[in-house]
C-alpha positions in Angstrom: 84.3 61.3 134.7 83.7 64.6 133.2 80.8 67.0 133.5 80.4 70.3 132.6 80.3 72.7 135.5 77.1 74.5 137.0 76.9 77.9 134.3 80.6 79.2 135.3 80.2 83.1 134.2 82.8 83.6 131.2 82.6 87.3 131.8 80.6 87.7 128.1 81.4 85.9 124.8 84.7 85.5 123.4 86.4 88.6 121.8 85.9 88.8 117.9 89.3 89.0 116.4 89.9 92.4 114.6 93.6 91.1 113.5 94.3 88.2 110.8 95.2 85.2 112.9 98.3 83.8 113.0 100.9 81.5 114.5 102.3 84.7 115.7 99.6 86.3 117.0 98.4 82.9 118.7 102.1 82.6 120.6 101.9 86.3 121.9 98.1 85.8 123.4 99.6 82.9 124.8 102.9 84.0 126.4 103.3 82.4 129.5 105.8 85.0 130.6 102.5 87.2 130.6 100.3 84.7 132.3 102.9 83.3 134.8 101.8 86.1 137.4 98.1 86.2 137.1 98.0 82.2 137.5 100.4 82.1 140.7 98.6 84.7 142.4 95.4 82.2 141.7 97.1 79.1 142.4 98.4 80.4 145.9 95.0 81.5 146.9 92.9 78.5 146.1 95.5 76.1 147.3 94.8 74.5 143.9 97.0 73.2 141.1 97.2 75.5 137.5 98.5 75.1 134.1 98.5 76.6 130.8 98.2 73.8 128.0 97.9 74.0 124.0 94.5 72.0 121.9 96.6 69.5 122.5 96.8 69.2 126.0 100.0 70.1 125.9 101.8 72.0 128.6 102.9 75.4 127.6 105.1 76.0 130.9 105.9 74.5 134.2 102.3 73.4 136.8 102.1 75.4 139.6 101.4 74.3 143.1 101.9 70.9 142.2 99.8 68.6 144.7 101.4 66.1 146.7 99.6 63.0 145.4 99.2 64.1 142.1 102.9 65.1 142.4 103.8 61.4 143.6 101.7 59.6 141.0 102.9 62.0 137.8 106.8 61.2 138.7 105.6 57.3 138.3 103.1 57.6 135.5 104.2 56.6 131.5 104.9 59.9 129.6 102.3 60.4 127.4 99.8 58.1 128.7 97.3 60.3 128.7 96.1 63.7 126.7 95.9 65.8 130.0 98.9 66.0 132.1 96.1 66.7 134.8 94.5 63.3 134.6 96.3 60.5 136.0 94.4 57.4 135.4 91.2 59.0 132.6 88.0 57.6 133.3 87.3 57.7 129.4 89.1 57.1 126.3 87.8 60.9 125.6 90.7 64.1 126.8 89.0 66.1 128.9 90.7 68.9 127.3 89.3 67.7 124.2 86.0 67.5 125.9 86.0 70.9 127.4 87.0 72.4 124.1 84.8 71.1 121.6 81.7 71.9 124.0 83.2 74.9 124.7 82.6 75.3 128.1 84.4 74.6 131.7 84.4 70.9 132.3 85.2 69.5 136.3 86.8 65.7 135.6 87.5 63.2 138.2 89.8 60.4 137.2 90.0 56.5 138.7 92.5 57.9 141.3 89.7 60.2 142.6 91.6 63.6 142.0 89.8 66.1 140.2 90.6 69.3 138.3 88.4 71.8 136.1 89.0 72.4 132.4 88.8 75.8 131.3 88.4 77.0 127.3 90.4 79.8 125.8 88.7 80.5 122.9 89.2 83.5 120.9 86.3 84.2 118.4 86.4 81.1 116.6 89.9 80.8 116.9 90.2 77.2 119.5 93.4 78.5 121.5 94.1 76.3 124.7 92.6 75.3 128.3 93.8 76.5 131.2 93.7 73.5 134.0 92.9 73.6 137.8 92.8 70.8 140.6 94.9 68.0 141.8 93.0 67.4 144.5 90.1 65.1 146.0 86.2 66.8 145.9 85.4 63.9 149.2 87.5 62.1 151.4 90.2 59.7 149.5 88.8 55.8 149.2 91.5 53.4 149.3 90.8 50.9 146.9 90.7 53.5 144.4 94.5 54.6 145.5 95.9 51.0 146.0 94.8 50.6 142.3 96.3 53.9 141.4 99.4 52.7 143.2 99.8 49.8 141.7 99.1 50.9 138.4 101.9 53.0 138.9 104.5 50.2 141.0 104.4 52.5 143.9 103.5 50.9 147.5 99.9 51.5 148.5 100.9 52.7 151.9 103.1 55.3 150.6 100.6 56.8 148.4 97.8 56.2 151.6 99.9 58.3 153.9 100.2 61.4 151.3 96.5 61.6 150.3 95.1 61.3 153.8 97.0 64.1 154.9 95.1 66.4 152.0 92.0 68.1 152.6 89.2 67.5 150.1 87.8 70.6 148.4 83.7 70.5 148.1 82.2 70.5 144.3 80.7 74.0 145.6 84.0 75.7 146.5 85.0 74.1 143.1 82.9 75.3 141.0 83.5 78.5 142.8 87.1 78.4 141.9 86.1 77.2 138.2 84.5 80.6 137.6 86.9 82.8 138.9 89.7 80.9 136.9 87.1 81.4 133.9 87.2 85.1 134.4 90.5 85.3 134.9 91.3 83.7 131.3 88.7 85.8 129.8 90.3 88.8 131.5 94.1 87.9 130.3 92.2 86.4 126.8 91.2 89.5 126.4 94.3 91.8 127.8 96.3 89.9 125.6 94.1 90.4 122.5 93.7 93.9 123.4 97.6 94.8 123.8 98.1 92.4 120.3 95.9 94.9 118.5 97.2 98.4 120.1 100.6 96.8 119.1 99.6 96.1 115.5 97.9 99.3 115.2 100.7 101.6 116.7 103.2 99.1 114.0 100.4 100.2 111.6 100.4 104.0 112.2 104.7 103.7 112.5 104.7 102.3 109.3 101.7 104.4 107.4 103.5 107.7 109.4 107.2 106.5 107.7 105.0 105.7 104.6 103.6 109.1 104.3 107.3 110.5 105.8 109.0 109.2 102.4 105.6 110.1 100.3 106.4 113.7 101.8 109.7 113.8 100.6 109.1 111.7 97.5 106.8 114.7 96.7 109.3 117.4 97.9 111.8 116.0 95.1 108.8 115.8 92.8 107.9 119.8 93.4 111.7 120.6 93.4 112.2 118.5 89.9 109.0 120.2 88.4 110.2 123.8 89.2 113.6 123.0 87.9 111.6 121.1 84.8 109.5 124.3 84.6 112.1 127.2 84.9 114.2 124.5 82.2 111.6 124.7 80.1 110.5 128.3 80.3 114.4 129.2 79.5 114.7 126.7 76.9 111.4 128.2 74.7 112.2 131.9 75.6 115.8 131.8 74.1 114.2 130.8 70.3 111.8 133.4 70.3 114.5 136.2 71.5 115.9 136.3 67.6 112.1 135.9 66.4 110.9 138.8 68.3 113.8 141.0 67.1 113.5 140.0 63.5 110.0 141.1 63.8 111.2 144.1 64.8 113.3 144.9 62.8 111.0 144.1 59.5 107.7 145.3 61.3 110.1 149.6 61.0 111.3 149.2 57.7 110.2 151.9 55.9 109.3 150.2 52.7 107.4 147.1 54.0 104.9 146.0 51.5 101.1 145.6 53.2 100.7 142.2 52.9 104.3 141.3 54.6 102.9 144.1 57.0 100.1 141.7 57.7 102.0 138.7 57.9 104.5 139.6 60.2 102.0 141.6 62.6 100.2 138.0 63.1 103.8 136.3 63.8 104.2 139.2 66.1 100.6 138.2 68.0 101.3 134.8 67.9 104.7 135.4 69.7 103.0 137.4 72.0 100.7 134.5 73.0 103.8 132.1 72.9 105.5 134.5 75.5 102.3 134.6 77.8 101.8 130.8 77.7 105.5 130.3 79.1 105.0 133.1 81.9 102.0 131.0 83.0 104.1 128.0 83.0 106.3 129.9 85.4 103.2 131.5 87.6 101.3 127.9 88.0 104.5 126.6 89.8 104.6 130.0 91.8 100.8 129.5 92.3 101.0 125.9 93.8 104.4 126.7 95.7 102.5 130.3 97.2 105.4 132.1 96.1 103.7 134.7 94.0 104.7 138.0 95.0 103.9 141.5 94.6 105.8 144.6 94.3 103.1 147.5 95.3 103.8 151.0 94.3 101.5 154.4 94.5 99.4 154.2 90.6 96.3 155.3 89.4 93.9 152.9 87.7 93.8 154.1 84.3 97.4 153.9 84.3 96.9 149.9 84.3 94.2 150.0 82.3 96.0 152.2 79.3 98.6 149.2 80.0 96.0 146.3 79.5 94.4 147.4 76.6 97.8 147.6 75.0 98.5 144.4 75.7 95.2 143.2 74.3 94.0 145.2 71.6 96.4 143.5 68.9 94.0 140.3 69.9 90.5 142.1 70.0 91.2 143.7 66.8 92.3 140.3 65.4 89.3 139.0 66.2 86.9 141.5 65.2 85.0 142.2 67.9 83.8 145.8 69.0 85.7 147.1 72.2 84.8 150.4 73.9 86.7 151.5 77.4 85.3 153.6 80.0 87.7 155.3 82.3 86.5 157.6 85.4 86.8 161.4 85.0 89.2 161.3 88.3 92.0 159.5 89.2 91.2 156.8 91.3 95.1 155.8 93.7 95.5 152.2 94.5 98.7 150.9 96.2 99.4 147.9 93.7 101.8 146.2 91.3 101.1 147.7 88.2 102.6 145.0 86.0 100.5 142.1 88.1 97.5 144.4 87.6 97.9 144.6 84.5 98.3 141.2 83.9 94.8 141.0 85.8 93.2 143.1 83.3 94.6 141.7 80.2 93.6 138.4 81.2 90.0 139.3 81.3 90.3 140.9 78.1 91.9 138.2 76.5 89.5 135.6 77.4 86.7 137.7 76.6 88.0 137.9 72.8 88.9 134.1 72.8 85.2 133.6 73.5 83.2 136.4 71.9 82.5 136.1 68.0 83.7 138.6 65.6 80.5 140.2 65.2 80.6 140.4 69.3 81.3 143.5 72.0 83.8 143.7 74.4 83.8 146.9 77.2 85.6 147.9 79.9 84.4 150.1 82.4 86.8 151.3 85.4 84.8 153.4 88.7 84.3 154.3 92.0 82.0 152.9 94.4 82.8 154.3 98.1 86.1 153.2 99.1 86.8 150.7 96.3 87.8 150.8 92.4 85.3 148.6 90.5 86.2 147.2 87.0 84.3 145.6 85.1 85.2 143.5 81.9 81.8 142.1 79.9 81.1 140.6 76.6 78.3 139.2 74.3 80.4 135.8 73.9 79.4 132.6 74.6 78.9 132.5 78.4 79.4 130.0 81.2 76.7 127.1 81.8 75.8 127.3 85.1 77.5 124.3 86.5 81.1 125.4 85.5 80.2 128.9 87.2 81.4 127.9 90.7 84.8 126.3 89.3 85.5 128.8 87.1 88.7 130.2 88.7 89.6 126.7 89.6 93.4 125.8 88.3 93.0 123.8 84.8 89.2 124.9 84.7 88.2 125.4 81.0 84.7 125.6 79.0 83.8 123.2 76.3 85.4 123.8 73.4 83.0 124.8 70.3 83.6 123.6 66.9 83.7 127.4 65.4 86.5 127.8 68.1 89.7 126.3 68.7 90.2 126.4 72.6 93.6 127.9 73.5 95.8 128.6 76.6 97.0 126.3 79.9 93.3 126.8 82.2 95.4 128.8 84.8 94.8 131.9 83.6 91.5 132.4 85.9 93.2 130.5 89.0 96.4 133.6 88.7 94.3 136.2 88.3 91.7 135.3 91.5 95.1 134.9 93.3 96.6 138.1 92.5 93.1 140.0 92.9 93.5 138.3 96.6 97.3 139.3 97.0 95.7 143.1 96.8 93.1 142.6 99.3 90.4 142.6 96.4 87.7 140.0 94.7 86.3 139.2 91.6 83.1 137.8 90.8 82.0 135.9 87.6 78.6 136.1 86.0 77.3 134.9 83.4 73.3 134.1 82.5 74.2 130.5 80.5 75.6 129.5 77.4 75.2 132.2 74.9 74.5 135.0 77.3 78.0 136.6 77.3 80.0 137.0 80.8 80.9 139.9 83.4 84.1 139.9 85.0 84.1 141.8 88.1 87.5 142.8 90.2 87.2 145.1 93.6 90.2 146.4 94.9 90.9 148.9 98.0 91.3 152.2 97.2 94.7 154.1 98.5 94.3 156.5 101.8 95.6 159.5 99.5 95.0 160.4 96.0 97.2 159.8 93.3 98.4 163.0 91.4 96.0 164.1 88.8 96.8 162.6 85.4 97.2 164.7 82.5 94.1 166.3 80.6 93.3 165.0 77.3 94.9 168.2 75.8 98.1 168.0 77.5 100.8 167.4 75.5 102.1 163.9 77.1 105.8 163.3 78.7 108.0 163.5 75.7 110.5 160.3 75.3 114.3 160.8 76.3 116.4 161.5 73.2 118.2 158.8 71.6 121.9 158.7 73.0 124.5 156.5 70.7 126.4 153.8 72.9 128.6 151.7 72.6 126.9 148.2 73.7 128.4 144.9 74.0 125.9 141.7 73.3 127.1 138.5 74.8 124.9 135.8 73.9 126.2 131.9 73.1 123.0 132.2 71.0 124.6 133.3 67.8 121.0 134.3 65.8 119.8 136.0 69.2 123.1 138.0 69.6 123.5 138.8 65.7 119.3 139.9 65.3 119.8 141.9 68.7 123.3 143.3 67.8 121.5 144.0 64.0 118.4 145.8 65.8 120.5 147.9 68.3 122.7 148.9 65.2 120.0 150.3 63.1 118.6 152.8 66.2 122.3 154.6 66.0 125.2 152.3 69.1 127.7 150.8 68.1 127.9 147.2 68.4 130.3 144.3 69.3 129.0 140.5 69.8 130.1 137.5 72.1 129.3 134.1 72.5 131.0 132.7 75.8 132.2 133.7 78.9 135.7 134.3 78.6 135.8 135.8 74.9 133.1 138.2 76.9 135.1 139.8 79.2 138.4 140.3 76.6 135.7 142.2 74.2 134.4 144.0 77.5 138.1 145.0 78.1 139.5 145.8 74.4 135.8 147.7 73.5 134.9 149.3 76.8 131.2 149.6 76.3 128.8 151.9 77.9 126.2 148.4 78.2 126.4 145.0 78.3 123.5 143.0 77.2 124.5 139.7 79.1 123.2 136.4 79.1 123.6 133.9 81.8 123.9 130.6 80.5 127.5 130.9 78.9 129.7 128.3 78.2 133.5 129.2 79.6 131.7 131.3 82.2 128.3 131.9 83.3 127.4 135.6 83.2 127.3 136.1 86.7 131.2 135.3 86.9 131.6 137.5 84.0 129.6 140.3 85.8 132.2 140.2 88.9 134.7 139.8 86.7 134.0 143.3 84.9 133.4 144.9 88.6 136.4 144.1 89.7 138.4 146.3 87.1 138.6 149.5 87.3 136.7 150.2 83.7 134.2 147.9 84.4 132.9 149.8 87.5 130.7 152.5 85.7 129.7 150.0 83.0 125.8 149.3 83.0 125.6 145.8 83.1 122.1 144.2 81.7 121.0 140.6 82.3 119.3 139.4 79.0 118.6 135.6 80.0 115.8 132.9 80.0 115.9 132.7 83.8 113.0 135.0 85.1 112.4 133.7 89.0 112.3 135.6 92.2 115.4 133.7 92.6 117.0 134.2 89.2 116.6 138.4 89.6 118.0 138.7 93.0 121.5 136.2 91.9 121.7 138.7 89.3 121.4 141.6 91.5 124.0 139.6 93.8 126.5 139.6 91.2 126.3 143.5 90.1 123.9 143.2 87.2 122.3 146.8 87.0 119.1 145.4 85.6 117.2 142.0 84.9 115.9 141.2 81.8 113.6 138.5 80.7 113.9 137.0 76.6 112.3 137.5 74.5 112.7 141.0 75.7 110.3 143.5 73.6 112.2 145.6 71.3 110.7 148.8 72.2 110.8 148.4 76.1 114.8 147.3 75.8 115.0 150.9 73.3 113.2 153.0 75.9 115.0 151.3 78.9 119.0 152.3 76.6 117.2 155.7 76.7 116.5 155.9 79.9 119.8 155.4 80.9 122.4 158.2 81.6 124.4 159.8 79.2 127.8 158.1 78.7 131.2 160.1 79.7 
């Protein structure tokens, strides 16, 4: 019969399952290899019987410690008579595997041949796994009709099976029960072992594959940045090569001498609107220097108003345009900083833009540069329309922008703010913003350090400033595979007094640069034949190409871009659309030819 046995401790309830069950997971709790041990080292100790069996009833490996009776009995028995290949001759129709499992607790069965064994569950959360079984042996002394039936049941002589069970020692229902707990903890304990090492392995396969995951996301990324810089500098070079030719036709018709006033007009808004054009594709080029924190400085000894002279001049065509009253203030000394005066300037310009994009005509703009102890404060404010106070805090975050009004068309890439706070920080400054809500106007604020020494005085408003370097005639070659660029450049360079001669690929450069012998050569890179960094070694290695001043007049404009240049003997590194004026002052500049 089968009774369940006197409250065997299951060391706690079953383990909840944190994995998805499966036939896998089932076979790996389960390995016998993993068991065999554990269940030995029990057998051998309680002198008892043990096996590892399936819902079933099934045996999942060999028994160990088979008993001698049971031994004798199972090598005569029918395979398959019964559902518990610990139960010789079942007292009920009922397995006691069965039994044990559906009541879910440890069950001590005696069958007709009076051998008994215990049943324990393996239950994982309410996943029914297997029993493990314990016994083959008799709980009082053997009675002999009971093992003449089992005999003969079998067609074994009673006598023989007599002289084996006599000889075995019975095992009391106390020291049974005893041994039914302890083989209850010890399936808990591997249950649970096993569970446990299923999950660490899942969850270091988990973290292997989420770390190889985010491995190739990493790279996938890498490839992205690298193709969006590539995309971007593309780009950058692609829009800056049609608006070399505009910018030169501008300036060519903004110094005729005849020009009527409206044309005047006209072509000084093409010239703004270039302007704008050119500063939206050097942000292109800065936001991928911003996200890649590549954005360098070259410092130099300056004073302030310096920059700011070079600011305004940047943005007074725009404030002007607009309408809006603009008054600067500069301090009566100079104030030195150590800084790049071209990213400075870029700083201040910046401010002064936005504050005309968002200040009505009938508005005020003012700039006020000072001192205050050991930093330069300036300070860009207008009457415009303000920041609400929940874009405030985000305001110099990248692709931050204010609601567009209908009176105002919204312009520009929302970087501006996000390149300026980053090259304020590049100088060991701040800026603040302020504004008092929609309507109230804004106040840009930028610290910076002042230099340990003082910058040389500047000039007094009476001095007679530094007069420009005569015009020199030269002879300049133009080599661009652009033929409007090379012909408007070529045109504009003609009409301030050099001779000119024009190419438009690689090789055809360096036979003109041979047969002409110019002073300069305005050289783009991106030439069919040869690029001009081959022609630019290619003209240092001859002996008249050595004092040539060789310029690089290209769409490129990285870090990386100027110092291949450099590399490759190019005296200087110019950007398109180069402005007119700065290219005629940089020819000046230059020495004397022989």
């Amino acid at each position: 019969m089968s009774e369940p046995s006197a409250g065997p401790d299951l060391g706690g309830p079953p383990p909840q399952p944190a994995l998805e069950w499966s036939p896998a997971l089932q076979q790996d709790v389960l390995d016998l290899a993993v068991w065999q041990e554990g269940l030995d080292t029990y057998a051998r100790a309680t002198h008892l019987a043990v096996a590892l069996v399936d819902v079933d009833g099934r045996l999942l490996g060999p028994c160990l410690n088979p008993q001698p009776t049971w031994r004798l009995l199972r090598a005569q028995a029918l395979p398959g008579a019964t559902a518990c290949p610990f139960c010789l001759l079942p007292p009920q129709p009922r397995s006691c595997v069965a039994d044990a499992l559906t009541a879910g607790e440890v069950r001590v069965t005696r069958d007709l041949t009076g051998l008994v064994h215990v049943t324990v569950p393996l239950v994982l959360g309410d996943h029914v796994l297997g029993a493990l079984l314990a016994g083959q042996v008799f709980d009082q002394y053997p009675e002999s009709l009971a093992l003449e039936h089992a005999a003969v049941t079998c067609g074994l002589r009673p006598a023989q099976v007599w002289q084996l069970a006599r000889l075995e020692v019975p095992v009391t229902r106390a020291t049974l029960r005893v041994y039914a707990n302890l083989l209850a903890t010890l399936g808990h304990t591997f249950l649970q072992t096993r569970y446990d090492r299923a999950v660490e392995a899942h969850r270091l396969a988990e973290m292997t594959r989420l770390r190889d995951m985010l491995q190739q996301r990493t790279q996938d990324l890498t490839v992205a940045d690298r193709q969006k810089d590539a995309f971007l500098a593309t780009l950058a070079h692609e829009l800056r090569n049609p608006l070399a030719p505009i910018r030169n036709a501008v300036y060519l018709v903004q110094h005729h001498s005849l020009l009527d006033p409206e044309v005047h007009w006209g072509v000084d808004v093409i010239d703004r609107q270039l302007r704008q054009m050119t500063r939206l594709v050097d942000d292109l080029l800065d936001l991928s220097r911003l996200t890649r924190d590549t954005l360098e400085l070259r410092p130099e000894r300056l004073d302030l108003a310096a920059v700011v002279q070079v600011a305004v001049e940047t943005s007074r065509p725009l404030i002007e345009a607009s309408g809006q009253g603009f008054v600067v203030t500069l301090p009566p000394e100079p104030i030195a900083l150590d800084a790049d005066p071209i990213r400075l300037a870029q700083v201040l310009a910046n401010l002064l833009n936005n504050a005309a994009k968002y200040t009505e005509p009938s508005g005020h703009i003012g700039l006020t540069a000072e001192r205050y102890g050991r930093e330069a404060v300036v300070t860009v404010r207008d009457t415009g329309i303000g920041i609400p106070a929940e874009l405030l805090p985000h305001i110099f975050e990248m692709f931050t922008q204010g609601e567009p009004s209908r009176a105002r068309v919204q312009s520009g890439l929302g970087v501006g703010l996000t390149l300026v706070q980053r090259i304020v920080a590049l100088h060991g400054g701040t800026i603040t913003a302020h504004s008092d809500g929609p309507g109230q106007g804004s106040v840009f604020t930028v610290r910076l350090p002042i230099a340990r020494e003082p910058a040389a005085a500047r000039p007094g408003a009476g001095e007679a400033p530094a007069r420009q370097p005569p015009a020199v005639a030269r002879r300049i070659l133009v080599v661009d595979d652009e033929r409007l660029t090379a012909a408007s450049l070529g045109k504009l360079l003609q009409r301030k007094g050099h001779a000119i001669r024009t190419a438009h690929d690689g090789l055809d450069a360096v036979a003109v640069a041979e047969a002409f012998r110019p002073d300069v050569v305005l050289l783009d890179i991106g030439l069919p034949t040869l690029d001009g960094y081959e022609v630019a070694y290619r003209i240092r290695q001859q002996p008249w190409g050595q004092g040539m001043v060789l310029l690089a007049l290209t769409g490129w404009g990285q870090e990386s871009d100027r110092q291949h240049s450099q590399a490759a003997g190019f005296d200087h590194h110019l950007v398109k659309p180069v402005d007119p004026a700065e290219l005629v002052r940089l020819l000046a500049s230059l020495p004397a030819p022989p």
